[in-house]
PAVEX-801167 format. One record per atom (N, C-alpha, C, O): residue in one letter; chain; atom name; x, y, z. Coordinates in pm, 1 decimal, padded with zeros to 6 digits. Layout:
// PAVEX-801167
type;mol;atom;px;py;pz
A;A;CA;X;Y;Z
...
//
This chain:
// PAVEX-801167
type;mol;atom;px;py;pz
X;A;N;-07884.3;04766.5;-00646.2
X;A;CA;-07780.2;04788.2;-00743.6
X;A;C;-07689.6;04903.3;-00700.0
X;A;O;-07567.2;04900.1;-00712.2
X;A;N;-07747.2;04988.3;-00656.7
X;A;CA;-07665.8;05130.4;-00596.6
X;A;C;-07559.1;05082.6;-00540.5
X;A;O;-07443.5;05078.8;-00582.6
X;A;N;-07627.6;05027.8;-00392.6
X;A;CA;-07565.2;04977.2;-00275.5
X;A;C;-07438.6;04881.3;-00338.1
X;A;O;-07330.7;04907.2;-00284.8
X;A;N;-07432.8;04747.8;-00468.6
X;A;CA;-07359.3;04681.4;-00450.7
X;A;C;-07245.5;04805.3;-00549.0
X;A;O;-07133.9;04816.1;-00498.0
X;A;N;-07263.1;04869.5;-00644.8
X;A;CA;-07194.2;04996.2;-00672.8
X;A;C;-07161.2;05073.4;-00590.4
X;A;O;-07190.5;05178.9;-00646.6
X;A;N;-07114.0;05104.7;-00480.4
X;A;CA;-07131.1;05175.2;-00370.1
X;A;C;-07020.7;05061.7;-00339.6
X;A;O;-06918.7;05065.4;-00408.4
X;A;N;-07033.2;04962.2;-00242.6
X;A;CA;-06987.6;04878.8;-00208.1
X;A;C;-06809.8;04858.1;-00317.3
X;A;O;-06690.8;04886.1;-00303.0
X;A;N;-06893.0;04797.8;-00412.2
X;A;CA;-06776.9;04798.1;-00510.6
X;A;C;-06636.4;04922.6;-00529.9
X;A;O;-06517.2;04892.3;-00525.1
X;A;N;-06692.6;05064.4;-00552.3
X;A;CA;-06601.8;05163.9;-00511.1
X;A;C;-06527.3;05181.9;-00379.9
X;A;O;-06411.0;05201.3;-00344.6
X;A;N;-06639.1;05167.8;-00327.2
X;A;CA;-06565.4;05159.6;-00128.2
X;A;C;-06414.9;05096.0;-00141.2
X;A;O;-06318.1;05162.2;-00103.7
X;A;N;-06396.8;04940.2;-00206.2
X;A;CA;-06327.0;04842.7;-00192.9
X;A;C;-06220.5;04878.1;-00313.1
X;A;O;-06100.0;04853.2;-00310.5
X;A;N;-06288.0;04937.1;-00411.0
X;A;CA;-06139.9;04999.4;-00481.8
X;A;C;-06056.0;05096.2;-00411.7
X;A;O;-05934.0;05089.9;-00396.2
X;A;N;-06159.0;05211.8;-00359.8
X;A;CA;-06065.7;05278.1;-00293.7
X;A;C;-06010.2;05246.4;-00226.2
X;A;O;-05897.0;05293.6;-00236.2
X;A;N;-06025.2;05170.4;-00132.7
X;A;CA;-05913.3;05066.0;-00018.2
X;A;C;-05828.4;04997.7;-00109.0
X;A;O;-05710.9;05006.5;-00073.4
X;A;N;-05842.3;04943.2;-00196.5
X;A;CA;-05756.7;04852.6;-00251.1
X;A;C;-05654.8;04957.5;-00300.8
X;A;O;-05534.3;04947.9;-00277.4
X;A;N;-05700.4;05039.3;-00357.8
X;A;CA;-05584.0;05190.8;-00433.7
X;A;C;-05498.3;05243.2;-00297.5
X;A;O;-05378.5;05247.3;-00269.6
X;A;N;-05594.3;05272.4;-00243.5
X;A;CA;-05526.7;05377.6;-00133.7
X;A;C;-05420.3;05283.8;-00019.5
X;A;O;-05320.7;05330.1;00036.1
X;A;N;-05468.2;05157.4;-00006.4
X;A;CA;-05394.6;05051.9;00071.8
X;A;C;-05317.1;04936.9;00036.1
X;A;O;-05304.8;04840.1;00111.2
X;A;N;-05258.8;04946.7;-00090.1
X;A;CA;-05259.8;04840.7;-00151.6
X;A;C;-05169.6;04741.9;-00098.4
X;A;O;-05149.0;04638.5;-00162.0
X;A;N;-05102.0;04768.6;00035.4
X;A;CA;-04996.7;04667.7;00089.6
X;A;C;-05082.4;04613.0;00213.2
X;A;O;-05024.2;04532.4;00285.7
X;A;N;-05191.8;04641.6;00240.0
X;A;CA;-05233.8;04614.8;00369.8
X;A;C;-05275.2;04467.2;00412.6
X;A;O;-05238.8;04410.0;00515.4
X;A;N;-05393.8;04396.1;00271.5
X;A;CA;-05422.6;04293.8;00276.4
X;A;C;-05267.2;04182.8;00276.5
X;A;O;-05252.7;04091.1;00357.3
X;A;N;-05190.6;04210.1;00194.9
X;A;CA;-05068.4;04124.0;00203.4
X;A;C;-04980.4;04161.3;00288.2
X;A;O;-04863.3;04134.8;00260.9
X;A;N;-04998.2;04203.5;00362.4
X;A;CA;-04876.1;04204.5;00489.5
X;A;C;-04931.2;04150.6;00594.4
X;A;O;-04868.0;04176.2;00696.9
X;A;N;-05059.3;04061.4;00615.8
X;A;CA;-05098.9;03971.9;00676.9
X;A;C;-05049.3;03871.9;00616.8
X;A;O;-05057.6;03841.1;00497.9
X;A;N;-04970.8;03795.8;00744.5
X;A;CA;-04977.3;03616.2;00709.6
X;A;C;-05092.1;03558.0;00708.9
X;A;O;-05092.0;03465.3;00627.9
X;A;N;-05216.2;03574.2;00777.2
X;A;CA;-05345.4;03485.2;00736.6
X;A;C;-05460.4;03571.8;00728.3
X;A;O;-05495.8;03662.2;00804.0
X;A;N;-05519.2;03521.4;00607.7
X;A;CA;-05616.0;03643.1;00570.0
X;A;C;-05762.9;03524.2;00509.1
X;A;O;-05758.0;03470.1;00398.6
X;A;N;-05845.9;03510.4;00578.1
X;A;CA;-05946.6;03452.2;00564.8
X;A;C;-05896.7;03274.8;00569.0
X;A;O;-05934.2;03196.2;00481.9
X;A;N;-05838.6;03248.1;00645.3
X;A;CA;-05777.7;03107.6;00677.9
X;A;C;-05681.5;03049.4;00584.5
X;A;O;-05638.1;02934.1;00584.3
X;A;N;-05649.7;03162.6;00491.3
X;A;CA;-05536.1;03117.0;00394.4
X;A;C;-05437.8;03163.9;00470.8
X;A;O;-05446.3;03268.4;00535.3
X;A;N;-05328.9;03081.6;00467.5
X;A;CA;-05109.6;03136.0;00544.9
X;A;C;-05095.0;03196.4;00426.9
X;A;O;-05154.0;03137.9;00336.0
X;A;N;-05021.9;03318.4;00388.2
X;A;CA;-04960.9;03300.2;00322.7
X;A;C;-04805.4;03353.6;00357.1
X;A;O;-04774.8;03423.7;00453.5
X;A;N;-04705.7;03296.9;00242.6
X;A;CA;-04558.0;03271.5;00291.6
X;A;C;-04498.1;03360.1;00188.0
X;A;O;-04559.4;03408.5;00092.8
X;A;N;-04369.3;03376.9;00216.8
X;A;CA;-04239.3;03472.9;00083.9
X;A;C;-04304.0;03601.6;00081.7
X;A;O;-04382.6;03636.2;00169.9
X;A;N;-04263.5;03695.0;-00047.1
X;A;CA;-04281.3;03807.3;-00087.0
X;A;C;-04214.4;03886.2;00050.9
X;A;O;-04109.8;03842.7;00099.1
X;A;N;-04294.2;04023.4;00118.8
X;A;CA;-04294.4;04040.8;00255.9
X;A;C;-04359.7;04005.9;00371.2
X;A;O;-04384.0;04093.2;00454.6
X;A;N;-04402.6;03854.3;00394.8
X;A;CA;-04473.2;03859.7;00512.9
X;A;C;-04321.1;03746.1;00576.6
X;A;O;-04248.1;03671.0;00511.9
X;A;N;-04322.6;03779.6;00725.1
X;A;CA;-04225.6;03722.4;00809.8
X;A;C;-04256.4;03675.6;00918.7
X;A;O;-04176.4;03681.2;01012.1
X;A;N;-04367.7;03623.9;00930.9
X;A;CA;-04418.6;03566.0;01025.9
X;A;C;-04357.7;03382.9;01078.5
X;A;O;-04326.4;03338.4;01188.9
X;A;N;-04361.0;03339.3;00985.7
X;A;CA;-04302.6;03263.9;00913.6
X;A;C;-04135.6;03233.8;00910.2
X;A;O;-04100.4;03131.6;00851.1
X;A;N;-04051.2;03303.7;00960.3
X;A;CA;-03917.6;03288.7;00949.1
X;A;C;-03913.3;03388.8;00834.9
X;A;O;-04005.7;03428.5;00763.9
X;A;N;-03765.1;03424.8;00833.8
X;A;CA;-03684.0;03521.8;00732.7
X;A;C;-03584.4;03373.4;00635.6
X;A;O;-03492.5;03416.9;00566.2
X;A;N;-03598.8;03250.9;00633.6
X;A;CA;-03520.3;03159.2;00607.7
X;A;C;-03573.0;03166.5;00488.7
X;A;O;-03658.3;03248.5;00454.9
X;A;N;-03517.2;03067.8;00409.2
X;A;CA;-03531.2;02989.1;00272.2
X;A;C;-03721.8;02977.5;00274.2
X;A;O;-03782.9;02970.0;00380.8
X;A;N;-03794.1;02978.3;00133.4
X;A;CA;-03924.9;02954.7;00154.8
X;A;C;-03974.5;02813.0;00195.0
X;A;O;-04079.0;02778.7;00250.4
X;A;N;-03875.0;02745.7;00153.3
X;A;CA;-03890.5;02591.9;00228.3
X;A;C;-03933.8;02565.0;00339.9
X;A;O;-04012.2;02474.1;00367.2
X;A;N;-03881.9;02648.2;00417.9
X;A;CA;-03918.7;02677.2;00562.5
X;A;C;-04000.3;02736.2;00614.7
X;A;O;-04080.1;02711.2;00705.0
X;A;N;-03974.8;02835.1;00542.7
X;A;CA;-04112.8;02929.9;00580.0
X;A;C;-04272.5;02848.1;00519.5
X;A;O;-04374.3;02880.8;00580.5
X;A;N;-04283.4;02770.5;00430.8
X;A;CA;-04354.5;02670.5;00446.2
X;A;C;-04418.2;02568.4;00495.8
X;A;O;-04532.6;02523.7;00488.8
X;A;N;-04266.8;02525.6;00575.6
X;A;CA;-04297.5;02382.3;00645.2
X;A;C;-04344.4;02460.1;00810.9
X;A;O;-04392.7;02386.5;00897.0
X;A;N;-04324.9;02602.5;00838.0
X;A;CA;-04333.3;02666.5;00962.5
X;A;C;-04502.0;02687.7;00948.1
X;A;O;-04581.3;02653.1;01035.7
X;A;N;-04538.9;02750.3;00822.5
X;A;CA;-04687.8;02760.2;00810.8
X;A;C;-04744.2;02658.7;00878.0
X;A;O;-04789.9;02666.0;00992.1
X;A;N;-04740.5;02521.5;00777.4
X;A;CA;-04773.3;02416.0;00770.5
X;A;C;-04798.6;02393.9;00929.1
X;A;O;-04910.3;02390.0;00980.6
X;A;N;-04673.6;02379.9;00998.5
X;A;CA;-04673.6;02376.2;01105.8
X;A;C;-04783.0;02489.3;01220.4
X;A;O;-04791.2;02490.1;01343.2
X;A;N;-04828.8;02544.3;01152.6
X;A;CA;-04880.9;02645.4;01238.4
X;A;C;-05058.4;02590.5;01233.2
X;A;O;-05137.6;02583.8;01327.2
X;A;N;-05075.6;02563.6;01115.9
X;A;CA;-05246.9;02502.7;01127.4
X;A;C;-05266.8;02403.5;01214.4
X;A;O;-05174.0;02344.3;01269.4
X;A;N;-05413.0;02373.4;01236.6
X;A;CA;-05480.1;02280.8;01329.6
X;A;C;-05467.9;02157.7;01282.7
X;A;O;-05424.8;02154.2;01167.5
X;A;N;-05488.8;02064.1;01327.6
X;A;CA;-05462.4;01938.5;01299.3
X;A;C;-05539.6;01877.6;01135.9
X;A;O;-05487.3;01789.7;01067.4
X;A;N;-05651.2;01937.9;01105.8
X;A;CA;-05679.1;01903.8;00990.8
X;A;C;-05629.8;02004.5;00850.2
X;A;O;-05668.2;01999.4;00733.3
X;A;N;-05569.2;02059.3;00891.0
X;A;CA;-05451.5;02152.7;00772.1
X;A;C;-05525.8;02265.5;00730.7
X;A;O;-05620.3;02307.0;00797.8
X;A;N;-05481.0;02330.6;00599.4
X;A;CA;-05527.6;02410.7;00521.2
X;A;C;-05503.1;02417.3;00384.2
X;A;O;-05507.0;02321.6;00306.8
X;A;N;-05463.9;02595.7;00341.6
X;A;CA;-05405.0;02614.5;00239.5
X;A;C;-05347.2;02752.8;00265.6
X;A;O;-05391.8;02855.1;00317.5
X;A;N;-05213.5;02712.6;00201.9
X;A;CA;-05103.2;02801.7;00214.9
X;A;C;-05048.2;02853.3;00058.4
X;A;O;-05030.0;02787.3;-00043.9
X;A;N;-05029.9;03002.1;00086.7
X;A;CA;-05039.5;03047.5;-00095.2
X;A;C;-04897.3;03133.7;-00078.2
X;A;O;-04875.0;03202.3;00021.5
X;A;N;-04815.8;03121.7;-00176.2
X;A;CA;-04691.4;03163.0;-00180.2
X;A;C;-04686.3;03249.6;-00261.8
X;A;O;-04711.3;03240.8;-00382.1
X;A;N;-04640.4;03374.9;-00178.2
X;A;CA;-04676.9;03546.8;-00249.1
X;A;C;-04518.1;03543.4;-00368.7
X;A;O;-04408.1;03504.9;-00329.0
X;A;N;-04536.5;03576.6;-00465.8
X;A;CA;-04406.0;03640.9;-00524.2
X;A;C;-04314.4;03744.1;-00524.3
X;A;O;-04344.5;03862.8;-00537.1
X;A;N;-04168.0;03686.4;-00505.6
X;A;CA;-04060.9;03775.6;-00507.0
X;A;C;-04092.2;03892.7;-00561.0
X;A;O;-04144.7;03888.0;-00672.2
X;A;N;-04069.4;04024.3;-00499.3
X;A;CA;-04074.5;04147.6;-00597.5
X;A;C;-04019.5;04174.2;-00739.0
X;A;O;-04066.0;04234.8;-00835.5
X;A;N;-03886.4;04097.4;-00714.5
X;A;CA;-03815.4;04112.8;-00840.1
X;A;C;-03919.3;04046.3;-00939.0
X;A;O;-03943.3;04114.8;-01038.3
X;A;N;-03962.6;03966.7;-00932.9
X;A;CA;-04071.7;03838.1;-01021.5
X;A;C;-03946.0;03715.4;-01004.6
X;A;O;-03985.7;03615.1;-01063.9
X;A;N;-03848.9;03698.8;-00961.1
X;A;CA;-03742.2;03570.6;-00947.4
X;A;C;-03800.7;03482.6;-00907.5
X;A;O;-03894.9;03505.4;-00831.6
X;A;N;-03769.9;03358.7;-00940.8
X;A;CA;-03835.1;03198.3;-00881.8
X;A;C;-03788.3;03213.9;-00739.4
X;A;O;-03706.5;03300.8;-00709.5
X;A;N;-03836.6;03135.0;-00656.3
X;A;CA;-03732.4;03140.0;-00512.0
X;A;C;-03650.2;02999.4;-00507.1
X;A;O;-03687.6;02896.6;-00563.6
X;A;N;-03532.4;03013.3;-00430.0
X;A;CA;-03428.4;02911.1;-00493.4
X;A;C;-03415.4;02854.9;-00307.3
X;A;O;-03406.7;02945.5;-00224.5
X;A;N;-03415.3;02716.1;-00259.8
X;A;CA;-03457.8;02634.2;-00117.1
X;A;C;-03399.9;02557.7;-00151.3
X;A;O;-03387.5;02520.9;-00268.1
X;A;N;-03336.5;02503.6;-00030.7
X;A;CA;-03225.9;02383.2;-00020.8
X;A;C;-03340.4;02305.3;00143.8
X;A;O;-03311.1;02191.3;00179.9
X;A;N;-03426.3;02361.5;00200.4
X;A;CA;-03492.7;02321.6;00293.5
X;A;C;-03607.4;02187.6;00183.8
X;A;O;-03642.6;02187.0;00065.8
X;A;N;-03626.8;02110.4;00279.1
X;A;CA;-03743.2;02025.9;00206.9
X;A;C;-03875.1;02076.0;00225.9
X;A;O;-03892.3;02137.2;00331.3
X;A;N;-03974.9;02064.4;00146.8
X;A;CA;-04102.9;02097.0;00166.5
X;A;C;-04162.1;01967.3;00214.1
X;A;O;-04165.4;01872.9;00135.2
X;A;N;-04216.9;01952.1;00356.6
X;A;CA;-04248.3;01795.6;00418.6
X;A;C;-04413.3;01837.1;00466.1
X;A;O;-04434.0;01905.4;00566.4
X;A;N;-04491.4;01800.3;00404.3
X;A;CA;-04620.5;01771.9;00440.7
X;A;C;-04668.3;01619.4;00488.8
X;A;O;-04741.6;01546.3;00422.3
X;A;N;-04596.9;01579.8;00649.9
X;A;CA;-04588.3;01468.2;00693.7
X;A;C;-04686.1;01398.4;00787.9
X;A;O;-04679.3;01278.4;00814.6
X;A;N;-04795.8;01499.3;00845.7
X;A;CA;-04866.8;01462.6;00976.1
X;A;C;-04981.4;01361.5;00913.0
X;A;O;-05009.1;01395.6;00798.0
X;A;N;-05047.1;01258.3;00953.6
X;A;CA;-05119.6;01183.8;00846.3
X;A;C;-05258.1;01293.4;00897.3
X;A;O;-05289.3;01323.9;01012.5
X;A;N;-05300.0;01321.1;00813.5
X;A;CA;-05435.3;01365.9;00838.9
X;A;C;-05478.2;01522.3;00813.5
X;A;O;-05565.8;01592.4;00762.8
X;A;N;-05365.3;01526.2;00878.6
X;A;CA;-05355.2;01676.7;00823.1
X;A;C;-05283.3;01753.0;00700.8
X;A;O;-05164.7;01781.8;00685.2
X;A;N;-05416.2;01779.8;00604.6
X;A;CA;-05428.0;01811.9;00421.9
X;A;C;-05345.7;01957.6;00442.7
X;A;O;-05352.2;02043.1;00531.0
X;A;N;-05266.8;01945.7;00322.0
X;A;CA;-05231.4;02116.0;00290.4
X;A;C;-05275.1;02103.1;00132.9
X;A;O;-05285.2;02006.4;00057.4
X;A;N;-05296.8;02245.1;00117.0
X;A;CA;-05312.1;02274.6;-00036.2
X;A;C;-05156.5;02383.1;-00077.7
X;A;O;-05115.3;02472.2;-00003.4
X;A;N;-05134.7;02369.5;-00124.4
X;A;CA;-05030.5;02465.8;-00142.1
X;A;C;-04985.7;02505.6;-00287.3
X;A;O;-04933.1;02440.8;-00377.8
X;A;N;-05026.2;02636.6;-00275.8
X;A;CA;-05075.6;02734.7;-00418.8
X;A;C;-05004.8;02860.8;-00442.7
X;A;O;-05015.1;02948.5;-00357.0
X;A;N;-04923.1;02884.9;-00564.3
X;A;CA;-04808.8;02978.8;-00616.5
X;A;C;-04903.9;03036.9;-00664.2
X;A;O;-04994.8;02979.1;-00723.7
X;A;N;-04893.8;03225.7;-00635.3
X;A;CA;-04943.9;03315.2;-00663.2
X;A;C;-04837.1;03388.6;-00792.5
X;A;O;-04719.3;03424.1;-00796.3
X;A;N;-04912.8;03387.6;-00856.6
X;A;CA;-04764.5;03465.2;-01000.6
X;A;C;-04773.2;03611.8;-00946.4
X;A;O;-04847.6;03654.3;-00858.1
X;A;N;-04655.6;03696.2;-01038.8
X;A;CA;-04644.0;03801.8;-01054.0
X;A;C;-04761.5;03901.9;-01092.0
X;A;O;-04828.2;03883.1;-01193.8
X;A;N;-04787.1;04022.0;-00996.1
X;A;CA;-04875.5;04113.9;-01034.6
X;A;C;-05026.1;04066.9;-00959.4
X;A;O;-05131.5;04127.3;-00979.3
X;A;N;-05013.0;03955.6;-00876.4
X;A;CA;-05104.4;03904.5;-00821.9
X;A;C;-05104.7;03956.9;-00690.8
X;A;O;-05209.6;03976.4;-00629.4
X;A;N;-04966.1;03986.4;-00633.7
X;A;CA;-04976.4;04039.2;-00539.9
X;A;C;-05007.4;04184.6;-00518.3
X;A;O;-05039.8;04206.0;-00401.5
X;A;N;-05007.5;04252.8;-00567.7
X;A;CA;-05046.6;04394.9;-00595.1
X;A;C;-05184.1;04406.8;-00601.0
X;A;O;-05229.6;04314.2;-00668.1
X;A;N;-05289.8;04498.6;-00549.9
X;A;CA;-05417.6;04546.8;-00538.7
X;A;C;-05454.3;04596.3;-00632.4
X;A;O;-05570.6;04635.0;-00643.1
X;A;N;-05354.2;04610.4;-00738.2
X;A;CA;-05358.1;04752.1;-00853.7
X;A;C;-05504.2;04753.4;-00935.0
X;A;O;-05579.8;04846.1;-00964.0
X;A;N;-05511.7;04583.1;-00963.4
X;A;CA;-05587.8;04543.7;-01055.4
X;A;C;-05691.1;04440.2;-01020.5
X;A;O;-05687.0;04327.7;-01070.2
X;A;N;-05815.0;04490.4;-00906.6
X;A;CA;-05915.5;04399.6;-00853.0
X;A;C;-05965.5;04323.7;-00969.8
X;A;O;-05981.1;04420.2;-01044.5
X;A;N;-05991.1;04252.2;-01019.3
X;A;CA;-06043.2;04170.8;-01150.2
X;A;C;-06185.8;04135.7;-01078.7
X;A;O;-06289.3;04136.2;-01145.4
X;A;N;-06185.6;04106.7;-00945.6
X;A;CA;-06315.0;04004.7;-00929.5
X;A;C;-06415.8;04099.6;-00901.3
X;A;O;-06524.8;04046.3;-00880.4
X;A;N;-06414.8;04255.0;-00891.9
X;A;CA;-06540.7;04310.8;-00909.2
X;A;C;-06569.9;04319.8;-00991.4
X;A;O;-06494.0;04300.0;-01086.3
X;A;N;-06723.5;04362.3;-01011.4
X;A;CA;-06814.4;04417.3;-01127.4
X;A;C;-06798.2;04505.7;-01209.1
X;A;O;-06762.5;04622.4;-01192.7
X;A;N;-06824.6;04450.1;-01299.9
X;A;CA;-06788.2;04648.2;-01396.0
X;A;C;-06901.9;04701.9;-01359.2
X;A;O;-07016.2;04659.7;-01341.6
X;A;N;-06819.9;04858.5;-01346.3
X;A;CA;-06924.3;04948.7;-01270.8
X;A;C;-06959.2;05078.7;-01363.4
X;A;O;-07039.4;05163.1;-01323.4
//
């Protein structure tokens, strides 16, 4: 119990003290993710920066999670979103506002 208390603080303090670090990776445990600030991806429309993800997995796909605008604004694409290769699955999952921020770990334990 110590140890997973222990553990648990460790990861707040990183999360407090770092809170841009995990999201300024484009892939973070085999998830892409696209918009907000990551640019790995193109600086274009998120359409693109989508279909570039997409493009970037192995032949049997993934899942790609779309960080939110700072402002909290919808993002506005004139690019198509084309998930075309047969075989290869995408999941593709909108992260809301305040999700991107570390501020507020929810999935640890109360300690």
């Amino acid at each position: 119990m110590k140890k997973q208390r222990d553990l648990a603080l460790s990861v707040i303090f990183v999360l407090i003290a770092l809170p841009a670090v995990a999201l300024a990776q484009a892939n973070i445990n085999g998830v892409l993710y696209v918009g907000g600030t990551i640019r790995a991806w193109g600086i274009g429309d998120i359409g693109t920066q989508i279909n570039n993800a997409y493009a970037a997995w192995p032949a049997t796909g993934g899942t790609i999670s779309v960080i939110p605008q700072a402002s909290g604004a919808c993002y506005n694409f004139s690019t198509p979103i084309q998930f075309a290769t047969v075989g290869k699955y995408a999941i593709l999952q909108g992260l809301g506002p305040g999700t991107s921020t570390n501020r507020s770990p929810s999935f640890l334990p109360n300690i």
